[in-house]
N, C-alpha and C positions, 0 to 999 in steps of 0.2 A: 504494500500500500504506500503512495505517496500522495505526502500533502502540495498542492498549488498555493505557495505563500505569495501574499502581493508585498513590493518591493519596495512599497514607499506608501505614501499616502493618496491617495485621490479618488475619481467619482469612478465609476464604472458605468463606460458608455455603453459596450456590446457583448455580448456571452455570443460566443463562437459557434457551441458545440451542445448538445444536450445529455440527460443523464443516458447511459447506455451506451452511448457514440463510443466507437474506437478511434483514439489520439496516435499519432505517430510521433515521435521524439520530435523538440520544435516547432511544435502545431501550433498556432495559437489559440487557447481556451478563451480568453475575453482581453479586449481592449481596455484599459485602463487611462483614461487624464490624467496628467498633473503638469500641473506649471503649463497650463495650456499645451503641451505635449501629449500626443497615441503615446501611449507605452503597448504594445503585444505582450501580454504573460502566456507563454508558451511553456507546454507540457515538457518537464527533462529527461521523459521516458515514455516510450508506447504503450496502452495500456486502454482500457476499459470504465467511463467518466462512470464511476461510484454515487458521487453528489455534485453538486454545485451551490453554494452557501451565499451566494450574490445573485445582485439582480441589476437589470440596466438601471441606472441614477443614484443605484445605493454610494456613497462614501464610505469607502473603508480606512482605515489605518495600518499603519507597516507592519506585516508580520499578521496578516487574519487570513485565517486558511480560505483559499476562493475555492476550492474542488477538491475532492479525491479523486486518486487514477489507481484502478488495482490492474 
């Protein structure tokens, strides 16, 4: 099991993927703003999306798990 940590703080524009989807290493799970910058949070391994704990417009903080990938 791995957790999708987000890398900084900011809003969540877009979820990529849904629970079930298969990710391939580098995939992008959801887009993340900050500092008026896309960030892509991209899966560090292939795998099988478990959950997704965000939603478009939510703010999260550094370090809040956005998905599991088993």
């Amino acid at each position: 099991m791995t957790k999708l940590i987000a890398p900084m703080v900011g809003k969540i524009i877009s979820v990529e993927v849904n629970v079930g989807d298969t990710v391939e290493k580098n995939q992008s799970v959801v887009v993340l703003e900050a500092m008026k910058m896309k960030i892509p949070v991209v899966a560090p391994e292939g795998g099988t999306i478990q959950e997704i704990n965000v939603k478009v417009g939510q703010t999260v903080d550094a370090d809040t798990v956005i998905a599991v990938i088993v």
